[in-house]
N, CA, C and O of each residue as an XYZ file, in Angstrom:
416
protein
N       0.088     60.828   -102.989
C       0.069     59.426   -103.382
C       1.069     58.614   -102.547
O       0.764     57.542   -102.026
N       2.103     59.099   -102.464
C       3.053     58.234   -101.922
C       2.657     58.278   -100.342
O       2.603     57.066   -100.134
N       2.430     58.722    -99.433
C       1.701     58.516    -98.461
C       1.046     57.487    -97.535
O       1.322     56.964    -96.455
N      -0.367     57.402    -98.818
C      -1.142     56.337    -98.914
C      -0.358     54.674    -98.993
O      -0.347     53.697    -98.245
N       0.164     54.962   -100.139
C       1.130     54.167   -100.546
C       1.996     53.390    -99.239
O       1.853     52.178    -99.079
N       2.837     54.141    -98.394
C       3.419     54.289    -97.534
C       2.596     53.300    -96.354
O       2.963     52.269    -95.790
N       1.094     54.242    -96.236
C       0.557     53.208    -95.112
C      -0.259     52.124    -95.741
O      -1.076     51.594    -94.988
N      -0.206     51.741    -96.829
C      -0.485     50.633    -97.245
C       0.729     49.618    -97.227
O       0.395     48.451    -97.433
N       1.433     49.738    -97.119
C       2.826     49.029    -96.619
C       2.815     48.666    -95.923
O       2.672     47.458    -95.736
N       3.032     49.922    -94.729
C       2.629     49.628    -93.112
C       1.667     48.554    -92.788
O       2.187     47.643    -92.144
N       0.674     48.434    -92.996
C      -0.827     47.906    -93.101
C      -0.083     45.996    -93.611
O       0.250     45.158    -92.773
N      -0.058     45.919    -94.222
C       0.579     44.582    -95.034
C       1.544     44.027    -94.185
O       1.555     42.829    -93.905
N       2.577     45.064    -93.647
C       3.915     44.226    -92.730
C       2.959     43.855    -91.753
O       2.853     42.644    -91.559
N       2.158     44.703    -91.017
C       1.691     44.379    -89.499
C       0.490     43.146    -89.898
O       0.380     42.474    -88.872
N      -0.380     42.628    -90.901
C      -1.118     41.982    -91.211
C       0.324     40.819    -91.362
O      -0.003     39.761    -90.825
N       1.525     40.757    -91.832
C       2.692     39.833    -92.045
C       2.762     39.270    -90.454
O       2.552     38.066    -90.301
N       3.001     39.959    -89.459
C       3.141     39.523    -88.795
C       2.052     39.168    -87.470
O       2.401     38.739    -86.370
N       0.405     39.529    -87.990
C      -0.506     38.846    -87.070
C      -0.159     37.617    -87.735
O       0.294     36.812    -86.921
N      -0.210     37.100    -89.109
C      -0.355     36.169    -89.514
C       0.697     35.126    -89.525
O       0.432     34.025    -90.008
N       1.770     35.357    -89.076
C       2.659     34.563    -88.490
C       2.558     34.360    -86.868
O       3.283     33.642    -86.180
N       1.906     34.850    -86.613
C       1.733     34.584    -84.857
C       1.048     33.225    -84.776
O       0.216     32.867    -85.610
N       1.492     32.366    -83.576
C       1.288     30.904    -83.377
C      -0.332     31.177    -82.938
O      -0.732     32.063    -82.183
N      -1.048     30.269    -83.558
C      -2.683     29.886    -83.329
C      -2.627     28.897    -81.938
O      -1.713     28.076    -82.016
N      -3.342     28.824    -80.817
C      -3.407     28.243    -80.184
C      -5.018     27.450    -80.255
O      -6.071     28.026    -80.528
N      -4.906     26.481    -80.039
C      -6.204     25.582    -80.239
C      -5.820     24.490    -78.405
O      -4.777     24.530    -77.753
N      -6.945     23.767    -78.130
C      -7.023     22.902    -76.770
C      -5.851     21.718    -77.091
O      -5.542     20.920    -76.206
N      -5.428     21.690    -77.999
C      -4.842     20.145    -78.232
C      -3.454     20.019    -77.852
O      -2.774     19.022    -77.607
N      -3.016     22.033    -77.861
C      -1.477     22.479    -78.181
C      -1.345     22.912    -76.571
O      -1.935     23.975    -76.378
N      -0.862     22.486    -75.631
C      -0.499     23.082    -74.601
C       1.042     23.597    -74.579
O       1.904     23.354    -75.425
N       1.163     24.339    -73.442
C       2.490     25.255    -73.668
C       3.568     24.353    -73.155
O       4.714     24.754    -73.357
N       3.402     23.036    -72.432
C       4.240     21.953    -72.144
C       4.586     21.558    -73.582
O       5.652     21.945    -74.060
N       3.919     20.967    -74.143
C       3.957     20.066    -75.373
C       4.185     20.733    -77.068
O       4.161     20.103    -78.125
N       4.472     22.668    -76.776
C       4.784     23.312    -78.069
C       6.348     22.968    -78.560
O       7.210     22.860    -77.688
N       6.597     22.847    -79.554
C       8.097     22.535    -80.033
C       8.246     24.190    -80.912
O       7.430     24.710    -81.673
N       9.617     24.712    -80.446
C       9.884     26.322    -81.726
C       9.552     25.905    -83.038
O       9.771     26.768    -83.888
N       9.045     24.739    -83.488
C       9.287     24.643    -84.896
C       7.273     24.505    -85.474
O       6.710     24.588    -86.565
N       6.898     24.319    -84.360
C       5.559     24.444    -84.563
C       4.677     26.351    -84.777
O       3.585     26.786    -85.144
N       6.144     26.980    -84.220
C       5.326     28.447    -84.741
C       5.663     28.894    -86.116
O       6.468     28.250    -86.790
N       5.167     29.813    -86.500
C       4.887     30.901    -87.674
C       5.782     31.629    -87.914
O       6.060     31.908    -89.080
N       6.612     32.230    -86.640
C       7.293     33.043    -87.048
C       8.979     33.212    -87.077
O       9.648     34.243    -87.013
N       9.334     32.038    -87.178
C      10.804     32.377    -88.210
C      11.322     31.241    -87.217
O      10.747     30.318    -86.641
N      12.929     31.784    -87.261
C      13.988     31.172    -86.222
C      14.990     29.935    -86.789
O      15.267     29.854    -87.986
N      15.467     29.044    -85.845
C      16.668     28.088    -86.313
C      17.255     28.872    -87.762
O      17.378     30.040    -88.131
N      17.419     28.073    -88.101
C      17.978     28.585    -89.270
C      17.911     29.538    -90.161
O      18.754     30.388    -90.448
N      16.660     29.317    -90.667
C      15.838     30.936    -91.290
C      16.247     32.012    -90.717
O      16.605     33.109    -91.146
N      16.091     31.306    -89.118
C      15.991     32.946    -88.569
C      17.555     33.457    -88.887
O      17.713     34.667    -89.050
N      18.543     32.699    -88.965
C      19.861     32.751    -88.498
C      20.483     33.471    -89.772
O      21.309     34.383    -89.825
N      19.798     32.744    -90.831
C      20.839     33.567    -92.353
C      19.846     34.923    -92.691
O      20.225     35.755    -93.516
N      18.909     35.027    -92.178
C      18.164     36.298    -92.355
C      18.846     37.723    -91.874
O      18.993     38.829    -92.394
N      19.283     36.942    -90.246
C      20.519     37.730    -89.598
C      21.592     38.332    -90.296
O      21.981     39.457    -90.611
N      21.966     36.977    -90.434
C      23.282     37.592    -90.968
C      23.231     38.431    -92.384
O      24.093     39.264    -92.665
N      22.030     38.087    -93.310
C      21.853     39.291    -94.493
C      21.850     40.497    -94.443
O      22.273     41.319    -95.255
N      21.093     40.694    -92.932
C      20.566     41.915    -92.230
C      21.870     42.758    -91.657
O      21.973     43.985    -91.673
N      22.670     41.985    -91.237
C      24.057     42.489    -91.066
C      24.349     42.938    -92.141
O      24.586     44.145    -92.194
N      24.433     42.120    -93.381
C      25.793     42.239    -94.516
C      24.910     44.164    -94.905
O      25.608     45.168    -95.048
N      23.450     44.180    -94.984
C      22.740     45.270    -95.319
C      23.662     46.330    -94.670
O      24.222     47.370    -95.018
N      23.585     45.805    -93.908
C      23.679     46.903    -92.262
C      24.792     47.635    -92.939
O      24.680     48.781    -93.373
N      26.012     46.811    -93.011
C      27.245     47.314    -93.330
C      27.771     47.670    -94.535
O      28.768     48.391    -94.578
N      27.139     47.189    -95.703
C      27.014     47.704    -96.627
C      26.145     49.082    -96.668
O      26.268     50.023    -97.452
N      25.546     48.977    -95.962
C      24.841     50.614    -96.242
C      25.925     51.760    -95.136
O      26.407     52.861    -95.402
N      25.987     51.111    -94.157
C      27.096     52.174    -93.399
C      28.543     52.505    -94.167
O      29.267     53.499    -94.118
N      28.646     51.321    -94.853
C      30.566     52.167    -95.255
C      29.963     52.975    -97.113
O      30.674     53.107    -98.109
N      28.642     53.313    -96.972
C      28.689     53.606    -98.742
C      28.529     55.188    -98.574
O      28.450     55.661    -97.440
N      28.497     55.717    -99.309
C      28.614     57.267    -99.427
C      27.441     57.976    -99.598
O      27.502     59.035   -100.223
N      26.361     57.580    -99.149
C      25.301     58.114    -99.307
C      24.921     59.229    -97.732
O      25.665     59.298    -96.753
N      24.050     59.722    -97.842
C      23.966     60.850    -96.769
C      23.398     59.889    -95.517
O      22.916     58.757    -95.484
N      23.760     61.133    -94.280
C      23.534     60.652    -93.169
C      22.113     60.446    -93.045
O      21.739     59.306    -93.322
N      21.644     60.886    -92.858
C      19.643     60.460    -93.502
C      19.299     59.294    -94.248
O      18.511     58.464    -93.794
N      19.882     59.171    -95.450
C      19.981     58.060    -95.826
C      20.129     56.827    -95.211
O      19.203     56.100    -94.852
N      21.282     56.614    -95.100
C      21.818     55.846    -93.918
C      21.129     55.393    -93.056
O      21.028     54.185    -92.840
N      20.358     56.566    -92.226
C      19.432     56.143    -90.952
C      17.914     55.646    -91.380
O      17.119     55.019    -90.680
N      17.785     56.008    -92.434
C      16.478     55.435    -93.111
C      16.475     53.890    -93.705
O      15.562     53.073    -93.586
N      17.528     53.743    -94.264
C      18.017     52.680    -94.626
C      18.199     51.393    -93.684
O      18.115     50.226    -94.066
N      18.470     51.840    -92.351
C      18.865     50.755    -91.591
C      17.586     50.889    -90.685
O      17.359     49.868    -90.036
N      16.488     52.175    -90.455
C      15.176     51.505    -89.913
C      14.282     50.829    -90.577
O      13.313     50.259    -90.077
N      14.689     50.882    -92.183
C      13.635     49.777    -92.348
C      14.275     48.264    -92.298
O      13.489     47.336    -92.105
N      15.602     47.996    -92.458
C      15.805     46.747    -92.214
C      15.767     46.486    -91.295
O      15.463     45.319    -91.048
N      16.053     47.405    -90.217
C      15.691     47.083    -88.841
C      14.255     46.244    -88.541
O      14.126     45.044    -88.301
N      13.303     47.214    -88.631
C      11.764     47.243    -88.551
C      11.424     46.005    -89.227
O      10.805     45.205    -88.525
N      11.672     45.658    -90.398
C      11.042     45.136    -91.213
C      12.277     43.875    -92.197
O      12.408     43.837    -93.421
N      12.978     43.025    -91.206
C      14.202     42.362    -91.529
C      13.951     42.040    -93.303
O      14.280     42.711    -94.281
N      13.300     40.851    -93.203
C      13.302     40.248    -94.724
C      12.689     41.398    -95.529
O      13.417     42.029    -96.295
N      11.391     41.707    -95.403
C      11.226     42.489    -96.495
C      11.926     44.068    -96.660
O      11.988     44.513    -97.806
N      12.349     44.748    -95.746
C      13.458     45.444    -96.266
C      14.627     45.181    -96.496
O      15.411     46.126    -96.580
N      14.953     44.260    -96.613
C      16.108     43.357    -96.699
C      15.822     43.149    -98.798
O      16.684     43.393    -99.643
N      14.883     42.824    -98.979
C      14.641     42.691   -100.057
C      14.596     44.078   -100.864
O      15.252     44.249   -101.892
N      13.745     45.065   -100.291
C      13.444     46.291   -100.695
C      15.081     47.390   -101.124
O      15.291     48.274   -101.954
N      15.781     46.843   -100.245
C      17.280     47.573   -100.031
C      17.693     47.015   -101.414
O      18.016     47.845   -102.263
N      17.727     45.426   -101.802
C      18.507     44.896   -102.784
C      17.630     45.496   -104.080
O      18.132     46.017   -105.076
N      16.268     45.308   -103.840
C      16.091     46.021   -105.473
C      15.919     47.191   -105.942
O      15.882     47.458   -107.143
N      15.733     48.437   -104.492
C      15.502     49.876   -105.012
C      16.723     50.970   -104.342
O      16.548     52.175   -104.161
N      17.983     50.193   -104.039
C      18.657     51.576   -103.092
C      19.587     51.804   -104.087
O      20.648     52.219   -103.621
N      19.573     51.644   -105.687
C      20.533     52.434   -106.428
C      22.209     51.917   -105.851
O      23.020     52.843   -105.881
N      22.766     50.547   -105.345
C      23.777     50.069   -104.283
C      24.931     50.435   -105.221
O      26.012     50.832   -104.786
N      24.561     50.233   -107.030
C      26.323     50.794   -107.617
C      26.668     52.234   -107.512
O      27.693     52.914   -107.535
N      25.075     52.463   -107.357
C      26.131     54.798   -107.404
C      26.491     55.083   -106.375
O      27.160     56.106   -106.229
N      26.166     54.275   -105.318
C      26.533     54.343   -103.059
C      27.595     53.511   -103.347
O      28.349     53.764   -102.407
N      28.568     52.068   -104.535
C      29.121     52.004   -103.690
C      30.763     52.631   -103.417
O      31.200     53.586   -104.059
N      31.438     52.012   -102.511
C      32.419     52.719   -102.169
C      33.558     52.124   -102.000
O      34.576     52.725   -101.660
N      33.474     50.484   -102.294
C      34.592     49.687   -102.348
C      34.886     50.103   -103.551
O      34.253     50.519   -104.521
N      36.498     49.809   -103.161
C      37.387     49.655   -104.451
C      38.115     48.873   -104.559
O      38.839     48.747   -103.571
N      38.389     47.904   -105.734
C      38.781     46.757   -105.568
C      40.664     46.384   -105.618
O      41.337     47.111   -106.348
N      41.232     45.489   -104.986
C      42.953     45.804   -104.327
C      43.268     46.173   -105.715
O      42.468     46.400   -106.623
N      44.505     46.198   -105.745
C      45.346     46.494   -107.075
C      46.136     45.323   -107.163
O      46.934     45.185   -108.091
């Protein structure tokens, strides 16, 4: 089951991102496109997405979970910014990994 599951995921991100790809029609020439006329992310969006993707990043590197972990953890935020970005915050169990402790 989980498998299937798995490439039905797969299947959905890569359909995420035909469907953010810029449509070209006769009217839109490549002189006259502005970044804000495409689909797929950037200025700003793109910018705090980043930096979430970081805070992930490093929050998953200093926590105590296994080295596997770890590397699994950061290819899907890698691969897949926002929605593993999301996936990390609601299923990686983050209070039993974490590893801060707070000053005295």
């Amino acid at each position: 089951m989980f498998p299937a599951a798995l490439s039905l995921f797969l299947q959905l991100c890569l359909a995420a991102f035909v469907a953010a790809a810029p449509i070209a029609d006769e009217t839109m020439t490549v002189a006259k496109a502005t970044p804000w006329q495409y689909g797929t992310g950037g200025g700003i969006a793109g910018f705090i997405v980043l930096i979430l993707d970081i805070i992930v990043f490093i929050e998953v590197l200093k926590s105590n979970r296994p080295p596997m972990n770890k590397l699994i953890w950061c290819l899907v935020v890698f691969l897949f910014p926002i929605v593993g970005m999301i996936i990390y915050f609601l299923f990686s169990n983050r209070k039993a990994h974490n590893t801060y402790e707070p000053l005295p």
